[in-house]
C-alpha positions in Angstrom: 0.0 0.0 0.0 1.0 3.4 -1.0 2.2 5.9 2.2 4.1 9.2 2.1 7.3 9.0 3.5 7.6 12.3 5.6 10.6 12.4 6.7 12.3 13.1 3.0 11.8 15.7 0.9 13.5 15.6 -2.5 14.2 19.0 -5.0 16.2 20.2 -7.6 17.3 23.9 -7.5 16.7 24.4 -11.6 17.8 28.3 -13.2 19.4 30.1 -15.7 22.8 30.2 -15.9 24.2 32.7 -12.7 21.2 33.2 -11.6 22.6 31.5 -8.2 21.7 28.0 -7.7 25.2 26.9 -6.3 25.4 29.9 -4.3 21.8 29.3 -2.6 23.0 25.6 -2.1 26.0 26.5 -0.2 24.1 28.6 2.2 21.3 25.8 2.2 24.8 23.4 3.4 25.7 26.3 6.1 22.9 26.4 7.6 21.6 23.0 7.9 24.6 21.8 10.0 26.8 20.2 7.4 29.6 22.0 8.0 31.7 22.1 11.8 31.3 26.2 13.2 34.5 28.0 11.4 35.0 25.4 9.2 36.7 27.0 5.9 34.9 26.2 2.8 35.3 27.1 -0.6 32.5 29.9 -2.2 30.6 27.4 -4.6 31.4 24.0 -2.9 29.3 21.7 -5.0 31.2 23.1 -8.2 34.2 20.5 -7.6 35.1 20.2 -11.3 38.3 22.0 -11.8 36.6 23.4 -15.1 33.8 24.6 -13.1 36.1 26.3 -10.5 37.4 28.4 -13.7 34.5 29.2 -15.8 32.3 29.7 -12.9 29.4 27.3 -13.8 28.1 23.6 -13.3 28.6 21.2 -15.7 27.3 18.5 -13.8 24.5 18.1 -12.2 25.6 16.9 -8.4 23.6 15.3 -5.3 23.6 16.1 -1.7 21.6 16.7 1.6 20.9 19.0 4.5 18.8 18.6 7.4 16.2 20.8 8.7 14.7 19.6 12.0 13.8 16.0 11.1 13.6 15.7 7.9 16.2 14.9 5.5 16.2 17.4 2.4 17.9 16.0 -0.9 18.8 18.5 -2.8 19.8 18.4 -7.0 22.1 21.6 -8.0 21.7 21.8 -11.8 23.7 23.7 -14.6 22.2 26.9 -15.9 23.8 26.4 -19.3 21.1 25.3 -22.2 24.5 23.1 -23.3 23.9 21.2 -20.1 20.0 20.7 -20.2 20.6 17.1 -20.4 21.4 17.3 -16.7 18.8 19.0 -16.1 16.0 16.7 -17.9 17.0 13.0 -16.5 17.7 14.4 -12.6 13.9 15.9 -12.8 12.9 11.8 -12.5 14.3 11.9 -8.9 12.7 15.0 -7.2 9.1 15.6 -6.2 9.5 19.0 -6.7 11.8 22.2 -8.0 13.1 25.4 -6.9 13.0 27.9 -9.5 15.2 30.6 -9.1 15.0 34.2 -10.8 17.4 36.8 -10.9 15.4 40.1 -9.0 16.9 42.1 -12.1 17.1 40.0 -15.4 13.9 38.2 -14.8 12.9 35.0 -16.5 15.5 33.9 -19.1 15.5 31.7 -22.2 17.1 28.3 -19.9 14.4 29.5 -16.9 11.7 28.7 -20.1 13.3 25.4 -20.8 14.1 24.2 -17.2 10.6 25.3 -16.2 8.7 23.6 -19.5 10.1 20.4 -18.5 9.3 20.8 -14.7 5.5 21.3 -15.2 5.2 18.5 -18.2 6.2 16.6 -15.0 3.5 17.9 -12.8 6.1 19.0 -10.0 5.3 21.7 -7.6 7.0 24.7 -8.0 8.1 27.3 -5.1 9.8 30.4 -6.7 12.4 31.6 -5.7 13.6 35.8 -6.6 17.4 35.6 -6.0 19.9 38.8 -5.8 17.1 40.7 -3.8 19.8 43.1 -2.5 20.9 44.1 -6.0 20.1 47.9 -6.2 18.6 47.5 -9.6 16.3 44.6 -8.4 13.1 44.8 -9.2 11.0 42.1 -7.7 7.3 42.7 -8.7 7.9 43.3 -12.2 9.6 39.6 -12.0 7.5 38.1 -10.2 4.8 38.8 -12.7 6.8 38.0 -15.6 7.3 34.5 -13.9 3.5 33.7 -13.4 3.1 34.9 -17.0 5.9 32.6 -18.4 4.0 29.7 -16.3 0.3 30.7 -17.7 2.2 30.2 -21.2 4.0 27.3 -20.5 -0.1 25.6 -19.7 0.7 25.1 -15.9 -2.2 23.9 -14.1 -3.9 26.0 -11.4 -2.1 24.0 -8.3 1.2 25.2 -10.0 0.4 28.4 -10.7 -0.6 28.8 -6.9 2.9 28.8 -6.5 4.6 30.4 -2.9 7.1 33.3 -3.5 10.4 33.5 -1.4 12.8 36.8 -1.9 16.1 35.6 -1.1 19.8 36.7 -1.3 22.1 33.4 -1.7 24.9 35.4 -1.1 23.7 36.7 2.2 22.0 33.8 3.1 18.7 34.9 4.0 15.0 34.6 2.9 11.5 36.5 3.7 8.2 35.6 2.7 7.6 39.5 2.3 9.5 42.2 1.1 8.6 44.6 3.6 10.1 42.4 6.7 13.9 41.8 5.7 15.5 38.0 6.4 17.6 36.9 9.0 18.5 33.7 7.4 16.8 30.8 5.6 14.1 29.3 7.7 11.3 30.6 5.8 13.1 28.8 2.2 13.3 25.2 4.5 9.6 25.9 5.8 8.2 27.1 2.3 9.8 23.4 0.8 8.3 21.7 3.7 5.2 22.7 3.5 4.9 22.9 -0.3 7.1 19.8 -2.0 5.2 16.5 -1.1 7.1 14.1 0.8 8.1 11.1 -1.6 4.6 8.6 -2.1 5.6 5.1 -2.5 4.6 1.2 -1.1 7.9 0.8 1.2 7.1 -3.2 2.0 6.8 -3.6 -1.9 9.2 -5.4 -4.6 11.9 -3.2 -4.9 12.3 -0.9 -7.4 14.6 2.4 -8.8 15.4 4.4 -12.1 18.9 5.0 -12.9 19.2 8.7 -13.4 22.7 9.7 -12.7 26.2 7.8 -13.3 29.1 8.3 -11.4 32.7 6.9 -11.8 35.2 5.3 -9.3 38.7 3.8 -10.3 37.8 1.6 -7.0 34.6 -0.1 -7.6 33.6 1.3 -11.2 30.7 2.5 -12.2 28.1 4.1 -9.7 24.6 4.6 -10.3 22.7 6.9 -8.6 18.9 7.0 -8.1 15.9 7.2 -6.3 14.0 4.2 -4.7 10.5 4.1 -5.7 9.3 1.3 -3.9 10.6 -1.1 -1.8 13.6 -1.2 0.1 17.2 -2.1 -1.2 19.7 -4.3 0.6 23.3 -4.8 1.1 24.4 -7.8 -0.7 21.3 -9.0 -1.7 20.4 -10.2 -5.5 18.0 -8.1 -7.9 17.7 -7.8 -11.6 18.9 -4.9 -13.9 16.4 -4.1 -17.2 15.5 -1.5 -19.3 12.2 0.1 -20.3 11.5 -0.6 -23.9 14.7 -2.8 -24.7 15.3 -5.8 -26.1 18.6 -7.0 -24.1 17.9 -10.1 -21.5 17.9 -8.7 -17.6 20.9 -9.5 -15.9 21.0 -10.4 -12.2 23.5 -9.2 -9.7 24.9 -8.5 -6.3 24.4 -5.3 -4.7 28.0 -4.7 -3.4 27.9 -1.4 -2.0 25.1 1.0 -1.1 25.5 4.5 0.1 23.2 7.3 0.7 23.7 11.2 0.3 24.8 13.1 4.0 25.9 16.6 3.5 29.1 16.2 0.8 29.5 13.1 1.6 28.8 9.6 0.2 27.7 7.4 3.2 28.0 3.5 3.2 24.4 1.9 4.9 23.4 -1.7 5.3 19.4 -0.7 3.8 17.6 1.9 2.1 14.0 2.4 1.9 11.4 4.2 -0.7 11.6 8.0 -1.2 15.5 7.6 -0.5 18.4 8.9 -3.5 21.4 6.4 -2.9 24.0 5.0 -5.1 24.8 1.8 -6.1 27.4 -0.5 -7.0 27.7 -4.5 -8.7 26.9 -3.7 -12.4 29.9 -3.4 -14.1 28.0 -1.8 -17.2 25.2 0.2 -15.8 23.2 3.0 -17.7 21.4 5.8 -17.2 18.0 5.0 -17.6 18.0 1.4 -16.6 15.5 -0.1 -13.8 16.9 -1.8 -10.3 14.3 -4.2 -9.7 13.2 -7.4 -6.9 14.3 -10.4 -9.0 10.9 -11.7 -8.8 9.1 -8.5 -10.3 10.4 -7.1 -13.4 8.9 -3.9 -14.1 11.4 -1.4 -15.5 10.7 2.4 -15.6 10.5 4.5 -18.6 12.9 7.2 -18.7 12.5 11.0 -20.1 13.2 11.6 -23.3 16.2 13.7 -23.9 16.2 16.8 -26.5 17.8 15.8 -29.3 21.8 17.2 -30.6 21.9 20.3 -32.6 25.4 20.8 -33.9 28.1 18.4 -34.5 31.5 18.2 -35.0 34.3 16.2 -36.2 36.8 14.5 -33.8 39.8 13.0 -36.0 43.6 11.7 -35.1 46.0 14.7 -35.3 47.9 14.3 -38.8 49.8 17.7 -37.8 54.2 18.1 -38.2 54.1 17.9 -34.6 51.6 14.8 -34.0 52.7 12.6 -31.1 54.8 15.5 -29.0 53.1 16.5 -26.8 49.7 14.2 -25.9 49.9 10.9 -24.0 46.8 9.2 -25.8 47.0 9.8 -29.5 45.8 7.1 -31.2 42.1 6.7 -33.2 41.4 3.7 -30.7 42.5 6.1 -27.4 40.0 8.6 -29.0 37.0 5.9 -29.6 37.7 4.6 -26.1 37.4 7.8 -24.1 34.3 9.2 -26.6 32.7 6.1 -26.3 33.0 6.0 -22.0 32.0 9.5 -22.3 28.7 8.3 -23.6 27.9 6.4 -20.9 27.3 9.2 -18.5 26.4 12.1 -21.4 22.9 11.3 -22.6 23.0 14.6 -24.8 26.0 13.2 -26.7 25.5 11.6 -29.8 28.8 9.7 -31.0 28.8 8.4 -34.9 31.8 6.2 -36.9 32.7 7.5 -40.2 34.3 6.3 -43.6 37.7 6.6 -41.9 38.6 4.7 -38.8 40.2 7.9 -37.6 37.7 10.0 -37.6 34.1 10.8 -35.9 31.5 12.4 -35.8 30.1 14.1 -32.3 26.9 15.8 -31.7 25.8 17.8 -28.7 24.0 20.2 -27.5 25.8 23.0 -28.6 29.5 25.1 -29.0 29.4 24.7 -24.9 28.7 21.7 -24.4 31.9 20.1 -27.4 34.2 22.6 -26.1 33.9 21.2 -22.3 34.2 17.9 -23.8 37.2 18.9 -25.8 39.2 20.6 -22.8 38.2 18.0 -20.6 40.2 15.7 -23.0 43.1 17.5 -23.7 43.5 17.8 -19.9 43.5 14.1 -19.6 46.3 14.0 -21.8 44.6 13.2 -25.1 45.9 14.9 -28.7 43.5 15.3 -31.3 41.8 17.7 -33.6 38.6 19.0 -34.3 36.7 20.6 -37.1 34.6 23.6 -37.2 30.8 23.4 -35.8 28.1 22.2 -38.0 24.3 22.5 -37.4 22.3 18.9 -37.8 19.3 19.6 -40.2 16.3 18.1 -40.1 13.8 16.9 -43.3 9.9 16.9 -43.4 7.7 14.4 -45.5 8.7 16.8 -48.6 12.2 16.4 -48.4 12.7 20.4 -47.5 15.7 21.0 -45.5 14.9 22.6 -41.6 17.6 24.0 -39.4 17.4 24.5 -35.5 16.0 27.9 -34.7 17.6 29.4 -31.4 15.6 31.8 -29.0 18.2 34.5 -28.3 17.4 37.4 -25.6 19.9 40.1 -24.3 20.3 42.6 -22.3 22.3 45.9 -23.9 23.3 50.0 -23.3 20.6 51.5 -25.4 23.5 53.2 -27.6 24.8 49.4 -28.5 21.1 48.3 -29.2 21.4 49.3 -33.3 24.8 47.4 -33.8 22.9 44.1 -32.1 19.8 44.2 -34.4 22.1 44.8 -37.5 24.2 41.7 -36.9 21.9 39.8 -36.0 19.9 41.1 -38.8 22.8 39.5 -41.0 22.8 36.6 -39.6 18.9 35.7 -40.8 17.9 36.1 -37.3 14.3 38.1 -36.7 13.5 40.4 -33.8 10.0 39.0 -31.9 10.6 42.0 -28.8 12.0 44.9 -27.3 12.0 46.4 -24.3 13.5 48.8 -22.0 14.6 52.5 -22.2 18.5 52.8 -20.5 18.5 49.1 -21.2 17.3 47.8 -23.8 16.2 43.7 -23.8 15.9 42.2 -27.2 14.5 39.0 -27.9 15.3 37.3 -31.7 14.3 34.2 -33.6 17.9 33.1 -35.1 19.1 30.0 -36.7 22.0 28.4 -34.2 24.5 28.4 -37.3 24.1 32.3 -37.0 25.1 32.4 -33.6 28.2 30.5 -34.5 31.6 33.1 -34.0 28.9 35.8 -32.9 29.2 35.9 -29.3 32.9 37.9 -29.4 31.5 40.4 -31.8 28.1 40.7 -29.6 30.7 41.7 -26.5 32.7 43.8 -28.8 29.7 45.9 -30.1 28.3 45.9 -26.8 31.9 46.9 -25.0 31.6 44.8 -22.6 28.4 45.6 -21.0 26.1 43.1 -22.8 24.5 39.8 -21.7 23.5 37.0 -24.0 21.8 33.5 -23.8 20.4 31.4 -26.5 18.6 28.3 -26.2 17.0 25.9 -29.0 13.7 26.7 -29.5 12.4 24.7 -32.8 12.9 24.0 -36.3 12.3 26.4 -39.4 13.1 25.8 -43.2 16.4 26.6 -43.8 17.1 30.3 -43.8 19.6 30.6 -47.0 23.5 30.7 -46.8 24.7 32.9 -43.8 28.3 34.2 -44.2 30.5 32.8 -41.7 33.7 34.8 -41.6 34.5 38.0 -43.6 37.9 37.7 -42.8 40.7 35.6 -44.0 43.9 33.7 -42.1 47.5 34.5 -41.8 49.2 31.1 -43.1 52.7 30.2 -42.4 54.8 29.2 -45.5 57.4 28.0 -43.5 58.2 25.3 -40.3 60.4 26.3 -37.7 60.4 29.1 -34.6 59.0 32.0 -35.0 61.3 34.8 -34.9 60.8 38.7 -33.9 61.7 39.5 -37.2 59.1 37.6 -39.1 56.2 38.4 -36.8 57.0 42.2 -36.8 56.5 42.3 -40.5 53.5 39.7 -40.8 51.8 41.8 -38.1 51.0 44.5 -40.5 49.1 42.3 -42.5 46.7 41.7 -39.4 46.8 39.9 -35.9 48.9 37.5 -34.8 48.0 34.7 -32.5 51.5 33.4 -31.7 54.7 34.9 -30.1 58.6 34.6 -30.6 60.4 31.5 -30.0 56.8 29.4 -31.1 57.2 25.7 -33.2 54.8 26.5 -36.4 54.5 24.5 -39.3 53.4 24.9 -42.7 50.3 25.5 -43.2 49.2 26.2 -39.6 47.4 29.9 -38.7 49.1 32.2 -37.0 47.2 35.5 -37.4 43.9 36.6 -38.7 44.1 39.1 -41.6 42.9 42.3 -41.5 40.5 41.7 -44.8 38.8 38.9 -46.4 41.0 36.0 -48.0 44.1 34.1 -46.9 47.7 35.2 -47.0 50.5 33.1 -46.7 53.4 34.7 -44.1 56.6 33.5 -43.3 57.3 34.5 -39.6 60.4 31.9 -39.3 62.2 34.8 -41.6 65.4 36.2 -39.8 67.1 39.1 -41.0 70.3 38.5 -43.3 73.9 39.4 -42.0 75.2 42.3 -43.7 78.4 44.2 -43.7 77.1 47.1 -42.9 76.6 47.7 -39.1 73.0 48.8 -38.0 72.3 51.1 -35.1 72.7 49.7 -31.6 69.0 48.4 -30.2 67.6 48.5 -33.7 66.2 44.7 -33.7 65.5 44.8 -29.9 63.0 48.1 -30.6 60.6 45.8 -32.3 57.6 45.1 -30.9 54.4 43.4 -31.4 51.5 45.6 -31.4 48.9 43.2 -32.4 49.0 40.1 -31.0 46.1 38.0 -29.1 46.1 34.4 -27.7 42.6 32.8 -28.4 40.8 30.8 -26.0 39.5 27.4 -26.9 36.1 29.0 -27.5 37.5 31.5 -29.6 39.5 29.2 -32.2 36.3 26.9 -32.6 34.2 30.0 -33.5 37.3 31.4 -36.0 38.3 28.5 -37.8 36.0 28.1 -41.6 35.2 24.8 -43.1 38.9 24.3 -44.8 40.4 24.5 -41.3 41.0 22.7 -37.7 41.6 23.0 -35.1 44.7 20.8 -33.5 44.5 19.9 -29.7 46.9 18.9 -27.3 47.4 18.8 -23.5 50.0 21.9 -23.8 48.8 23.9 -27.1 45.5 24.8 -29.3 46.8 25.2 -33.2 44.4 26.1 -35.8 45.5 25.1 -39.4 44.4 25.0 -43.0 43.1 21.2 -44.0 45.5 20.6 -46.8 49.1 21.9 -45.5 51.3 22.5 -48.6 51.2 26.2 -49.7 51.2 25.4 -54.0 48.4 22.2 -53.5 45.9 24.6 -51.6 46.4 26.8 -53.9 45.6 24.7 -56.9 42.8 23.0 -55.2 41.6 26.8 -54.3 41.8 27.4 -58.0 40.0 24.5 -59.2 37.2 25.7 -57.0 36.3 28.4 -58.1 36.3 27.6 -61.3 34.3 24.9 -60.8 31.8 27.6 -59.0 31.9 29.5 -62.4 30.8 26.5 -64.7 
């Protein structure tokens, strides 16, 4: 028989990105006892990736507990990136409810749509929660209604749109049901989730039974999934039955070795677990995300969420570079199947393809954010490889007309920068459905996600700085017609060798360099970009020849580089065209032209076009 288990309560805290999710979670930590009284912690604790810890985001969506009184409070942080929304989607299967945080100034974004769409589909309470209340431009009401507005759109029902409101600040650690009266801390956020989120509903003397929604990794004991019990109670060492909704492969029994639950940070090793609980598990050498844990004696796996399908894809090959095999540890095509294909396992937005060649293949995510932590998670783990430019998938109705993925793009600009916006984006086939604001102006666009491909340094450009900018997939359109992707060409080295002074002061008037002196280039790799449209071949190995004549003291030392840059990862995947890659290793990123020797692109270049003329 079905009872509510009340002494559990299980959320995820769901948001656009830096809206501040991890921030409200560490405070949630604080003050439900997890950590000792001084204890030094770090300012996002549950961001533990060492990428996260740089960028300043989650990646991964990551479990853990507080207590308030009694009951036990699991809590879900999510990632706020639209890249990450994967995360987001399968973790939604564990919780009986969300906390839906809104920035008090930039209101409901294009992720807090998504996050939120998927949320009520579910039929999961929603408390929400206006974060950053002490931000001097806050401006809570207006939010507040644009929330309940986003919900009535989104077809919430009327129990969800009776939603409680809680004004917090993560930073401060406080929350108030009202405005008027300031918080102390965050007693009324732990009372609202009581008293709102239903306590997990389940039969707890029943065959047992739990989803799969989260893998985890140990070099000790393997792979770890994590879940939520739905019914029943799971035992230490005790024999049950793995399967999977809708699949075709024969259950397989096993032995649960090792069972822990979530208390605080920590991963805690228990004998039972009952339903309503979120434990991991270990004893299945190959388990997924999605299967079903189930008694031996009553199959009955789950279904799982379906996951939004890839947008853009790109090509991971073996690096065929000059300098191939310097300077990565894993450089072979089967190192790079191995690790893309274990990467799968724990991805479920990835999409991972063979090709004609053994050494290439082809990768599809969610978008440029989501491949590029991929990639720099691989070259840190000592993997060399290369990459080619982004690609959008397209999709084909009944009548064989080609549709591309149509992004919803809002940001937040200066007034005076609003014109440049709208005529770039304007280029790019995108359309403008709003706009809003007098000092600061929001627009919203319709634009196809190839357009927003290299854009995002020219938006901050135009915007100096001061702009914000989020995109997230919206639908599919027919295609939009060809959208120019770079108007301007590369500086290509002639030569291999180091670069000297001497070559890069004179290539530099041709445009901007990306490399220094005393860097190993090859032919055909980029080193600059050039100040106008088309490709010119540099030779910045050139050293100045020996005369007899003596030259004035200092002359060579009073060279200097006026124009030189060093791209971020990000950077090279939005420059690089459709003739180039992008080579990466643990120590370097090198863009270069496909076809290396200067006189065979050249012909090839010349064949083209006139084969464009015919």
């Amino acid at each position: 028989m079905d009872t509510a288990r009340e002494d559990i309560r299980n959320i995820a805290i769901i948001a656009h990105v830096d809206h501040g999710k991890t921030t409200l979670v560490n405070e949630m930590l604080k003050q439900g006892g997890v950590f000792r009284e001084h204890q030094q912690i770090a300012d996002r604790v549950m961001d533990s990736n060492a990428l996260e810890k740089e960028r300043g985001i989650t990646i991964l969506s990551k479990n853990t507990s507080v207590y308030y009184g009694d009951v036990k409070i699991n809590v879900v942080d999510t990632p706020g990136h639209a890249d990450f929304g994967g995360e987001v989607e399968r973790v939604l299967k564990m919780v009986d409810g969300v906390l839906l945080l809104i920035d008090s100034f930039e209101g409901p974004m294009p992720q807090t749509r998504f996050v939120l769409q998927h949320a009520l589909a579910l039929n999961l309470p929603v408390i929400v929660v206006v974060n950053k209340v002490d931000r001097p431009d806050a401006r809570c009401d207006e939010v507040v209604s644009e929330t309940i507005d986003l919900m009535i759109d989104l077809d919430a029902d009327e129990s969800q749109l009776d939603t409680p409101i809680v004004y917090a600040s993560a930073r401060t650690g406080t929350a108030t049901l009202d405005l008027a009266t300031p918080g102390t801390d965050l007693r009324p956020l732990f009372e609202t989730i009581l008293k709102y989120i239903p306590a997990p509903v389940g039969d707890p003397e029943g065959p047992a039974q739990m989803l799969v929604s989260t893998i985890d990794y140990n070099d000790f004991v393997g792979r770890i999934g994590i879940g939520r019990i739905s019914r029943g109670k799971l035992k230490l060492n005790t024999m049950y039955t793995r399967s999977t909704f809708g699949s075709d492969a024969a259950p397989e029994s096993f032995r649960l070795s090792s069972l822990f639950s979530f208390d605080g940070l920590k991963r805690a090793p228990i004998e039972e677990a009952s339903m309503g609980e979120i434990v991991a598990i270990t004893g299945v050498e190959d388990i997924m995300i999605g299967d079903t844990i189930c008694a031996t004696d009553c199959l009955e796996p789950l279904p799982f969420v379906k996951i939004t399908e890839p947008t853009v894809q790109m090509t991971f090959s073996v690096n065929d570079s000059p300098f191939a095999g310097r300077e990565g540890t894993y450089v072979t095509s089967r190192h790079l199947r191995a690790r893309l294909m274990r990467e799968l396992q724990t991805d479920v937005s990835l999409r991972v393809e063979e090709t004609e060649t053994p050494d290439a293949f082809r990768v599809s995510g969610r978008g440029e954010l989501h491949l590029s932590v991929l990639i720099e998670t691989m070259r840190r783990q000592g993997y060399e490889f290369q990459v080619s430019k982004p690609e959008v998938l397209y999709h084909y109705d009944e009548n064989g007309a080609k549709l591309e993925p149509i992004e919803h793009m809002v940001c937040d600009v200066p007034a005076a920068y609003a014109g440049a916006v709208i005529e770039k984006i304007g280029r790019r086939r995108g359309v403008m459905d709003n706009m809003s604001g007098t000092d600061r102006v929001r627009l919203e666009f319709s634009v196809p996600s190839r357009g927003l491909f290299g854009y995002r340094s020219e938006f901050m450009t135009d915007t100096r700085g001061e702009g914000i900018m989020s995109a997230v997939f919206d639908h599919y359109e027919a295609y939009k017609g060809e959208i120019p992707h770079r108007n301007v060409g590369a500086l290509v080295s002639t030569e291999t060798g180091e670069a000297v002074m001497y070559g890069l002061f004179y290539a530099q008037d041709r445009g901007t360099l990306f490399c220094g002196p005393n860097t190993q280039v090859y032919c055909g790799m980029i080193v600059g970009q050039n100040a106008r449209s088309g490709d010119i071949d540099v030779n910045v190995c050139k050293q100045k020849h020996l005369t007899s004549i003596r030259n004035a003291a200092g002359a060579e030392t009073a060279m200097k580089l006026t124009s030189m840059r060093t791209l971020t990862l990000e950077e090279c995947l939005e420059f690089i065209d459709d003739d180039e890659l992008l080579e990466v290793t643990p120590q370097n990123l090198r863009m270069r032209k496909r076809v290396l020797e200067t006189e065979l692109r050249k012909k090839l270049a010349a064949r083209a076009r006139a084969a464009a003329k015919e």
